[in-house]
PyMOL Python script that loads the backbone (N, CA, C, O; Angstrom):
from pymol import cmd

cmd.read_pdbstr("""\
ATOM      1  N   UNK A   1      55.444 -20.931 -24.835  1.00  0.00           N
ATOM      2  CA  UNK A   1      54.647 -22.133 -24.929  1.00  0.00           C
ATOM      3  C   UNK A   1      53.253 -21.748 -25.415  1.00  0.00           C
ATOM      4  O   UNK A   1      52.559 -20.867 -24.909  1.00  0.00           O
ATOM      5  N   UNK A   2      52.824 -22.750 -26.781  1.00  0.00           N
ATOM      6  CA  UNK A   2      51.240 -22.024 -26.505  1.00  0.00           C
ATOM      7  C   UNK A   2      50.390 -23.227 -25.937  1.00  0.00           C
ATOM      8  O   UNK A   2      50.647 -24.417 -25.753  1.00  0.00           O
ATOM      9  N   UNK A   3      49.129 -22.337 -25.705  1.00  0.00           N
ATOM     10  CA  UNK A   3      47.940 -23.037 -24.930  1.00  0.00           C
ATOM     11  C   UNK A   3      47.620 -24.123 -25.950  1.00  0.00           C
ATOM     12  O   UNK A   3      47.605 -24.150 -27.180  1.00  0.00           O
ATOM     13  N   UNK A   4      47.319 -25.193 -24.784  1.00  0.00           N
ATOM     14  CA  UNK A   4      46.015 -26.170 -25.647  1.00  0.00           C
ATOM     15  C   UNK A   4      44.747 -25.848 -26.400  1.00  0.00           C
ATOM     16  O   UNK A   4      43.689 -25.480 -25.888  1.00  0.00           O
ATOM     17  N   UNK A   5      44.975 -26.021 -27.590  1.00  0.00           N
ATOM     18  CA  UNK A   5      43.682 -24.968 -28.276  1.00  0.00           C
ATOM     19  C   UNK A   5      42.325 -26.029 -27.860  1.00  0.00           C
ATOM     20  O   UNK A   5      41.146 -25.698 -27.729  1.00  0.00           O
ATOM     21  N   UNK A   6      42.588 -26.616 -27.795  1.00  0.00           N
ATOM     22  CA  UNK A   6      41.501 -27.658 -27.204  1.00  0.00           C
ATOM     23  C   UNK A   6      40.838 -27.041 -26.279  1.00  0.00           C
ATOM     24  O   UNK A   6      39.695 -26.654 -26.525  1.00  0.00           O
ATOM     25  N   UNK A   7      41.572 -26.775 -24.714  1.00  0.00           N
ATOM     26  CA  UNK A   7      41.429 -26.627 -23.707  1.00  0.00           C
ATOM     27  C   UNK A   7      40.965 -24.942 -23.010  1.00  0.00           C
ATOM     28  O   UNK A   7      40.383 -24.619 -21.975  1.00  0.00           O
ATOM     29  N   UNK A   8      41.495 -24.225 -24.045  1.00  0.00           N
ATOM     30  CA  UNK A   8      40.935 -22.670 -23.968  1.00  0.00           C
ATOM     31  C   UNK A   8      39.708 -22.174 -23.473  1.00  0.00           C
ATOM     32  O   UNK A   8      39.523 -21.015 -23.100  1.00  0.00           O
ATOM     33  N   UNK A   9      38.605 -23.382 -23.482  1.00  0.00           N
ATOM     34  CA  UNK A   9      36.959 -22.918 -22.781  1.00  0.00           C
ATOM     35  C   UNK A   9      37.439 -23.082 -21.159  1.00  0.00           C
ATOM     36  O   UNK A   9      36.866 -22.753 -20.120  1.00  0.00           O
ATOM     37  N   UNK A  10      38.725 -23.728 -21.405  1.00  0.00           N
ATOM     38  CA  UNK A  10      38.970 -23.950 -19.554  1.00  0.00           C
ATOM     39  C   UNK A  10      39.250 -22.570 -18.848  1.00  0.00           C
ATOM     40  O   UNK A  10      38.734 -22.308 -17.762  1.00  0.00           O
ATOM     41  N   UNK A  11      40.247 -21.530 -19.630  1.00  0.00           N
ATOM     42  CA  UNK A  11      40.479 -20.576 -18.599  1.00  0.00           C
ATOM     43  C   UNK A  11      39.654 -19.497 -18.770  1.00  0.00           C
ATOM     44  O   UNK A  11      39.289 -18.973 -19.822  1.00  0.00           O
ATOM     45  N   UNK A  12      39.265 -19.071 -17.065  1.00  0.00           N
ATOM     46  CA  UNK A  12      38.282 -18.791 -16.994  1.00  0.00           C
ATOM     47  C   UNK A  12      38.234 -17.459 -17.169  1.00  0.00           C
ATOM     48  O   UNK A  12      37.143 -16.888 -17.160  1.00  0.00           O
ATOM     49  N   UNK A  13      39.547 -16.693 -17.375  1.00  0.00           N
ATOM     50  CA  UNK A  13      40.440 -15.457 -17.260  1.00  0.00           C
ATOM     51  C   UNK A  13      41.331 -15.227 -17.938  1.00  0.00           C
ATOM     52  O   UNK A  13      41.774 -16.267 -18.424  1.00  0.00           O
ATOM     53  N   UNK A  14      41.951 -14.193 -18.298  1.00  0.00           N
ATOM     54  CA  UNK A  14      43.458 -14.109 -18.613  1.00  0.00           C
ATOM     55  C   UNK A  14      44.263 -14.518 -18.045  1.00  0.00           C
ATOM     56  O   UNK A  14      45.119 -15.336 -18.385  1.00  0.00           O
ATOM     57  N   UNK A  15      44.064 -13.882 -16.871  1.00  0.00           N
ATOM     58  CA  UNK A  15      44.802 -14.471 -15.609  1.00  0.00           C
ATOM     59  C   UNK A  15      45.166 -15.859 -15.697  1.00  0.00           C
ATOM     60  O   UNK A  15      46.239 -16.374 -16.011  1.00  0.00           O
ATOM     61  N   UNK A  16      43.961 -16.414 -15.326  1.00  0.00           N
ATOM     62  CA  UNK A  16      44.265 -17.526 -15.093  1.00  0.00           C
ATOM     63  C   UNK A  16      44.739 -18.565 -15.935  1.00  0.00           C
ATOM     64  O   UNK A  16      45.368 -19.572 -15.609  1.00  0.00           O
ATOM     65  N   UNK A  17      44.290 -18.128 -17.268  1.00  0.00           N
ATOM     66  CA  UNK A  17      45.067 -18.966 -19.055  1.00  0.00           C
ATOM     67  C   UNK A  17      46.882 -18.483 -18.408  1.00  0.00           C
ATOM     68  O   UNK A  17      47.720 -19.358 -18.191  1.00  0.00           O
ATOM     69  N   UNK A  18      47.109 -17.303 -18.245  1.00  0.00           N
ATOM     70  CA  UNK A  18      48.450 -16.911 -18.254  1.00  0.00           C
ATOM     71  C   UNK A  18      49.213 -17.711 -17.144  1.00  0.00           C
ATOM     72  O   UNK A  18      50.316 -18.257 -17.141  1.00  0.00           O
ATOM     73  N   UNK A  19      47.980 -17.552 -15.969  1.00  0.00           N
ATOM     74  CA  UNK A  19      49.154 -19.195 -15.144  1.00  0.00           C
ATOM     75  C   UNK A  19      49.073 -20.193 -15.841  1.00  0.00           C
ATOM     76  O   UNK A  19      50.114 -20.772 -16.151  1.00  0.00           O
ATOM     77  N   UNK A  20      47.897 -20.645 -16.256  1.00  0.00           N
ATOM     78  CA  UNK A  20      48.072 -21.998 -16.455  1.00  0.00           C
ATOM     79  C   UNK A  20      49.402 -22.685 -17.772  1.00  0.00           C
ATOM     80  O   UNK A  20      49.738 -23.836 -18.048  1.00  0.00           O
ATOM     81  N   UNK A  21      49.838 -21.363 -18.292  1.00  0.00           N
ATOM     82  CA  UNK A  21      50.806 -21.437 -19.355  1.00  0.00           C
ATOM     83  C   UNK A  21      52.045 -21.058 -18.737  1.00  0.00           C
ATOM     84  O   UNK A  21      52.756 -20.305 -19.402  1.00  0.00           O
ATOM     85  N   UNK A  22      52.457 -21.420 -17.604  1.00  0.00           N
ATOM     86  CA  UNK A  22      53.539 -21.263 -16.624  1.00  0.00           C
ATOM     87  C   UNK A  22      54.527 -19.674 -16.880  1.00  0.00           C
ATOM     88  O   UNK A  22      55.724 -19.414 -16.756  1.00  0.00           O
ATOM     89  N   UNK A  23      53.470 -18.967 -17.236  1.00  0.00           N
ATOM     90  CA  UNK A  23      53.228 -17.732 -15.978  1.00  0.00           C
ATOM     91  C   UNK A  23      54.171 -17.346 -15.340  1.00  0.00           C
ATOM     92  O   UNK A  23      54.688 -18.435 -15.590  1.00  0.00           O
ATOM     93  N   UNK A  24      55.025 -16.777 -14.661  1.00  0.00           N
ATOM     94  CA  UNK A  24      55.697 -16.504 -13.085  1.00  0.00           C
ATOM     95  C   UNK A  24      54.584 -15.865 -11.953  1.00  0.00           C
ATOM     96  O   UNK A  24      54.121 -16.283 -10.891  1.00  0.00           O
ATOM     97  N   UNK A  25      54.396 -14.510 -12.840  1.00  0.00           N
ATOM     98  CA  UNK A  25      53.113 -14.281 -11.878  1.00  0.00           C
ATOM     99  C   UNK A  25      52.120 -13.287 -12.790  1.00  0.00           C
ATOM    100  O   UNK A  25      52.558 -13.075 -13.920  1.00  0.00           O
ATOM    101  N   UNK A  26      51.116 -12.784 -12.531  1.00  0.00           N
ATOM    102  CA  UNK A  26      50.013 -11.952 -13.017  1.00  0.00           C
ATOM    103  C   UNK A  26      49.492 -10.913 -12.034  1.00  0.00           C
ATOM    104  O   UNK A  26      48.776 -11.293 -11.108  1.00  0.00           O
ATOM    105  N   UNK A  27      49.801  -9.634 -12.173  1.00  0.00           N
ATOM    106  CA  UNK A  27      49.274  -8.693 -11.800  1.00  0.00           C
ATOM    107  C   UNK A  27      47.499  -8.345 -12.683  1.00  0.00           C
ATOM    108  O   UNK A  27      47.326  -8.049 -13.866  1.00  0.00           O
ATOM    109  N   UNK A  28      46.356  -8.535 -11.509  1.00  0.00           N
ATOM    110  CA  UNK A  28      45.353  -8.247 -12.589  1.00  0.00           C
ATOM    111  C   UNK A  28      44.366  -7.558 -11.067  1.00  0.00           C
ATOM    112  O   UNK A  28      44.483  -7.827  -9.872  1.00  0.00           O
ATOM    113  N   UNK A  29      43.535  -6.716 -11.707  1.00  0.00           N
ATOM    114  CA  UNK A  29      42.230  -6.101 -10.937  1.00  0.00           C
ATOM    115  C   UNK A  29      41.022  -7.089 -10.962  1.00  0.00           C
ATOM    116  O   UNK A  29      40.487  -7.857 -11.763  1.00  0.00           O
ATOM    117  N   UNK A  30      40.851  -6.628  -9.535  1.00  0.00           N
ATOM    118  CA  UNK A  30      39.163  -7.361  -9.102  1.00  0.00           C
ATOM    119  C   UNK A  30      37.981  -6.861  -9.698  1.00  0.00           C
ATOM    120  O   UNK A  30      36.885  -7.420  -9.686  1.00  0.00           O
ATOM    121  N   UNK A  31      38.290  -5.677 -10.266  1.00  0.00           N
ATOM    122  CA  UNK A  31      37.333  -4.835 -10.812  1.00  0.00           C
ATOM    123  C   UNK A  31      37.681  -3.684 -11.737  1.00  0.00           C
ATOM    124  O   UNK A  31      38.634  -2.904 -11.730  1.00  0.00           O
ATOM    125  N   UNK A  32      36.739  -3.793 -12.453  1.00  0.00           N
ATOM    126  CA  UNK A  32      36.691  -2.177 -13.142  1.00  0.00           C
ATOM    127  C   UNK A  32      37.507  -1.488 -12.738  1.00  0.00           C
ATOM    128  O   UNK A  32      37.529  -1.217 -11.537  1.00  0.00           O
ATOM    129  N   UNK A  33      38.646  -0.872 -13.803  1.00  0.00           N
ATOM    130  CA  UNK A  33      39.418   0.316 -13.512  1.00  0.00           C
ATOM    131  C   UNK A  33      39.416   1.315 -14.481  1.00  0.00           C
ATOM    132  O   UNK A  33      39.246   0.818 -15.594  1.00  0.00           O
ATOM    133  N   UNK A  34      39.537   2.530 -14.503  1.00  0.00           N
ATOM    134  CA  UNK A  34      40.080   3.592 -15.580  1.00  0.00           C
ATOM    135  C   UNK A  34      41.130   3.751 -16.370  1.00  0.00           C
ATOM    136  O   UNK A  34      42.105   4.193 -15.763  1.00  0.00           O
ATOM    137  N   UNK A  35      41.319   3.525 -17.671  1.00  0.00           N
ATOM    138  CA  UNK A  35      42.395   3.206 -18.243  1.00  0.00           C
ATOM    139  C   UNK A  35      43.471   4.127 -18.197  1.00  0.00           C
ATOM    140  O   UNK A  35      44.486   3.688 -18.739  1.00  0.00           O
ATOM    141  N   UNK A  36      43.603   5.682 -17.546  1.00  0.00           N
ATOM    142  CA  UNK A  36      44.539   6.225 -17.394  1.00  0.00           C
ATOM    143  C   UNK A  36      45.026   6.136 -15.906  1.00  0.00           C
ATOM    144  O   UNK A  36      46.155   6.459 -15.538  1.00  0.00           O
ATOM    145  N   UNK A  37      44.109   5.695 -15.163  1.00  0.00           N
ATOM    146  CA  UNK A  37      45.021   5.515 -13.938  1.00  0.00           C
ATOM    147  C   UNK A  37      45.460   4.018 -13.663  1.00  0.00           C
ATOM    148  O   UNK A  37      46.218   3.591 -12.791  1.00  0.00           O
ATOM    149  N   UNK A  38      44.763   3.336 -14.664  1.00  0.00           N
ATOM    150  CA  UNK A  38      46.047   1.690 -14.930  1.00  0.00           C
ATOM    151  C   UNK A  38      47.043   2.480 -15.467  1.00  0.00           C
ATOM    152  O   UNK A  38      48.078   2.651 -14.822  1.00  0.00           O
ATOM    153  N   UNK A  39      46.881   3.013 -16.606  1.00  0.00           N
ATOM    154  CA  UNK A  39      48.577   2.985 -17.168  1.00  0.00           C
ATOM    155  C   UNK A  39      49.341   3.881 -16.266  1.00  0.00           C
ATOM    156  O   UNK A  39      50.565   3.762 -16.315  1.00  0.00           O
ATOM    157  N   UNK A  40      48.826   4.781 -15.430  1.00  0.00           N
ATOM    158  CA  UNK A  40      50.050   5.730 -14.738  1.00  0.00           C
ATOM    159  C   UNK A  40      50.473   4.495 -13.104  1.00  0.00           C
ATOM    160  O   UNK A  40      51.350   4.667 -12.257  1.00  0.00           O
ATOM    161  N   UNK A  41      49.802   3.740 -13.175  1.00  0.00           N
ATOM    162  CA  UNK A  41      49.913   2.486 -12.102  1.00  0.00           C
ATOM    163  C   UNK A  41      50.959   2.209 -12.494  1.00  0.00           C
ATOM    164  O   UNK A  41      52.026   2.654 -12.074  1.00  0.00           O
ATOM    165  N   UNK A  42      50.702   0.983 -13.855  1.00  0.00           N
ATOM    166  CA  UNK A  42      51.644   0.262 -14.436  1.00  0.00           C
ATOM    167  C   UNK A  42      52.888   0.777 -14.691  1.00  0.00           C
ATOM    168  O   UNK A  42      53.960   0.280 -14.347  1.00  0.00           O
ATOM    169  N   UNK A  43      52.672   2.012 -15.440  1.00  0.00           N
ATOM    170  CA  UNK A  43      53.870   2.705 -15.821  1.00  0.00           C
ATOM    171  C   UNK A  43      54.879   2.951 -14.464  1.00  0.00           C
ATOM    172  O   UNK A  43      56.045   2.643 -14.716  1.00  0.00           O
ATOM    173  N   UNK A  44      54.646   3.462 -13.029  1.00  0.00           N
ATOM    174  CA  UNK A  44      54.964   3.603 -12.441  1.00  0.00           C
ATOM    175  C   UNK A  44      56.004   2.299 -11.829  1.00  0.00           C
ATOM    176  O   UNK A  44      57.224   2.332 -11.667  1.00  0.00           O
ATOM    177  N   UNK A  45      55.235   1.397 -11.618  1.00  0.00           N
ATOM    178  CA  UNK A  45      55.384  -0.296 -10.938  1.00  0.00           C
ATOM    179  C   UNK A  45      56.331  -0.522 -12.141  1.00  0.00           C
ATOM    180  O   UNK A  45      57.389  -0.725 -11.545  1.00  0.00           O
ATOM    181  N   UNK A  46      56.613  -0.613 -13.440  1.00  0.00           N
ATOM    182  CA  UNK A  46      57.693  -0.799 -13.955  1.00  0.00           C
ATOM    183  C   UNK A  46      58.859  -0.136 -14.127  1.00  0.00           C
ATOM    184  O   UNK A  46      59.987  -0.530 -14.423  1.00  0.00           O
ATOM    185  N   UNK A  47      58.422   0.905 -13.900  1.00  0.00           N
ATOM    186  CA  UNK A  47      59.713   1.857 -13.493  1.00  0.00           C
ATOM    187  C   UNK A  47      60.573   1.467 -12.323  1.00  0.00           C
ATOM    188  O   UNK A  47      61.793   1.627 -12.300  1.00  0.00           O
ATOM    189  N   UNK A  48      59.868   0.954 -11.369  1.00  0.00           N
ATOM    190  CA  UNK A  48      59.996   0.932  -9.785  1.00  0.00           C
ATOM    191  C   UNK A  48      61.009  -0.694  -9.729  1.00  0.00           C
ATOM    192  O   UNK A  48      62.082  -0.868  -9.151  1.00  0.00           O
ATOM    193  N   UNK A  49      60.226  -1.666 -10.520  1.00  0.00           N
ATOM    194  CA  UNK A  49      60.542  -2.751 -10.383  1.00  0.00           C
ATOM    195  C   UNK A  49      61.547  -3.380 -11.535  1.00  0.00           C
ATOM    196  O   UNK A  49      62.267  -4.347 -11.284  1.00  0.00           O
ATOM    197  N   UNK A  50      61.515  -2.604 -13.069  1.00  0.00           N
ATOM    198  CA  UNK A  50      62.855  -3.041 -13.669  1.00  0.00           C
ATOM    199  C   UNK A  50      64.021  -1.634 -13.932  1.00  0.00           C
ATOM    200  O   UNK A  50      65.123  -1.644 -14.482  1.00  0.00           O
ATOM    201  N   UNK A  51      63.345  -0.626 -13.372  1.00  0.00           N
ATOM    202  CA  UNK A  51      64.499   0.465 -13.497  1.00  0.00           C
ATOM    203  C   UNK A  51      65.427   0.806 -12.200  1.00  0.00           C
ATOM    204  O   UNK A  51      66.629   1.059 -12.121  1.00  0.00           O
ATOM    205  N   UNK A  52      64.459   0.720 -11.272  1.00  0.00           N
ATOM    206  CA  UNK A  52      65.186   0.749  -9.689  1.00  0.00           C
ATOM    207  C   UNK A  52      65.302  -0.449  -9.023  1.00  0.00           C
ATOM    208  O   UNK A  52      65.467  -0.457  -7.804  1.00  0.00           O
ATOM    209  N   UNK A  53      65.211  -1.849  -9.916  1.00  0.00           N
ATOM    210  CA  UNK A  53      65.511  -3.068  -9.690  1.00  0.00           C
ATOM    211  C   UNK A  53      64.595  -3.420  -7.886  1.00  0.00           C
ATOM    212  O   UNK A  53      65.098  -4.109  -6.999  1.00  0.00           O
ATOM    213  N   UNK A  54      63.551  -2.886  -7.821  1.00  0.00           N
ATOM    214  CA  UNK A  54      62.771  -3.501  -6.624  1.00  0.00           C
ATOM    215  C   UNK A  54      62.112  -4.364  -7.176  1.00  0.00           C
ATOM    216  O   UNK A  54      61.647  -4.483  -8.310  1.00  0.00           O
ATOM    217  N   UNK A  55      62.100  -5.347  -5.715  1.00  0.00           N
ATOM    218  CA  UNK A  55      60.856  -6.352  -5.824  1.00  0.00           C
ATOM    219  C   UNK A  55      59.771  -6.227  -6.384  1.00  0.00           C
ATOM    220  O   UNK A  55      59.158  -5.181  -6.171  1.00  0.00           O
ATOM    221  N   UNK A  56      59.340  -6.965  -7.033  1.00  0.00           N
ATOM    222  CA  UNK A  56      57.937  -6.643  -7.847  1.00  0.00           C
ATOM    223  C   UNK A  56      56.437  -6.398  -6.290  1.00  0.00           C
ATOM    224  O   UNK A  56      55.420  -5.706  -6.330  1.00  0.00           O
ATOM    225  N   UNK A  57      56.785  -6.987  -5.543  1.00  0.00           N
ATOM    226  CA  UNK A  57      55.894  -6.709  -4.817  1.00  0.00           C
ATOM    227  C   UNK A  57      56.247  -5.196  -4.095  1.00  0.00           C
ATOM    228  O   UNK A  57      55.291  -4.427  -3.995  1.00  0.00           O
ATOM    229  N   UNK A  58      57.265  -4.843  -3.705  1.00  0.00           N
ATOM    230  CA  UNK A  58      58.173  -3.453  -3.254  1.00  0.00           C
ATOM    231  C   UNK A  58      57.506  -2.696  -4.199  1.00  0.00           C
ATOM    232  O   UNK A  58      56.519  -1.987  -4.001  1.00  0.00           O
ATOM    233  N   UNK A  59      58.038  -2.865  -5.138  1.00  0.00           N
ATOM    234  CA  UNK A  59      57.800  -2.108  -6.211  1.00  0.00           C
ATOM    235  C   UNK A  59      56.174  -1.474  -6.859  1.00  0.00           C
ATOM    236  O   UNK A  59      55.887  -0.316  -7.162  1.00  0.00           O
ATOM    237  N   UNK A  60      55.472  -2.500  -6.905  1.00  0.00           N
ATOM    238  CA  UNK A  60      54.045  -2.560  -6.694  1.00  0.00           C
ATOM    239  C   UNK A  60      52.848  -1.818  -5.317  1.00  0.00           C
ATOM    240  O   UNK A  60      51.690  -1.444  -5.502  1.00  0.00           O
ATOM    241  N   UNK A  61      53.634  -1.802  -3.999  1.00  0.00           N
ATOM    242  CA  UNK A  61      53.170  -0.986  -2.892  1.00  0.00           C
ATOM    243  C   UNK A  61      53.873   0.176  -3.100  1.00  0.00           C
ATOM    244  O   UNK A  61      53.516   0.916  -2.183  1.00  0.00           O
ATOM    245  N   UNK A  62      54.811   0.857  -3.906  1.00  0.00           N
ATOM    246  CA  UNK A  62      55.202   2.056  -4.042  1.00  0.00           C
ATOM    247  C   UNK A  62      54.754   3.125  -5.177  1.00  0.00           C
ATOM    248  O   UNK A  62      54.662   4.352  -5.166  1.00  0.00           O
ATOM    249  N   UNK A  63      54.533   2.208  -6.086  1.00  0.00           N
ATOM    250  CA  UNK A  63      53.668   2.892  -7.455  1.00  0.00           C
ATOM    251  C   UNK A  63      51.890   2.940  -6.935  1.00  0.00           C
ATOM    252  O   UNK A  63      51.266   3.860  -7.463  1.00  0.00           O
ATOM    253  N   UNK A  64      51.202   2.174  -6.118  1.00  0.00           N
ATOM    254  CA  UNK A  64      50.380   2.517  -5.361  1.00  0.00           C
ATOM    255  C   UNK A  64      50.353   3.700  -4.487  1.00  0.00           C
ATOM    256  O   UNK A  64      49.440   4.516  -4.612  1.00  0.00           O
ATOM    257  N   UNK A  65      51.421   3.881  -3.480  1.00  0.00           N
ATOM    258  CA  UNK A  65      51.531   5.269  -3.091  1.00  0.00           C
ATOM    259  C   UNK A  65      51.611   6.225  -3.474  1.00  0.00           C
ATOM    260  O   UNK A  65      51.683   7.191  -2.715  1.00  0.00           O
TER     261      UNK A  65
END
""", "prot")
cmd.dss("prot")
cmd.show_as("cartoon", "prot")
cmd.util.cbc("prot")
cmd.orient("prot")
C-alpha cells in the first residue's frame, strides 16, 4: 500500500509512517546506536525468528543475549 502523499508531514517517524501503513509490527531504537552492533542484533533476531521459527519477541530477547 502506499502512503498518502498528502499526509507524509504527519508521520512523525519511520516507525510510525510504517504503522500507519498497516505495518504488523516495527522493531526501532530509542536512541542512537552503532551500526555494527545493529546489524550483528538484527542479523542475529532474524536468524532466531525466521530460521529457528521463534517468536519474534522470543526471538528478539535471545539475539539480545
Amino acid at each position: 500500500m502506499l502512503a498518502d502523499l498528502q499526509r507524509a508531514e504527519e508521520f512523525g517517524s519511520l516507525s510510525t509512517g510504517l504503522l500507519q501503513v498497516d505495518s504488523a509490527a516495527v522493531i526501532a531504537s530509542l536512541w542512537s546506536v552503532r551500526d555494527d552492533s545493529t546489524m550483528i542484533l538484527i542479523s542475529r533476531f532474524c536468524h532466531l525468528w525466521q530460521g529457528e521459527q521463534l517468536e519474534p519477541a522470543e526471538a528478539l530477547r535471545q539475539a539480545q543475549l
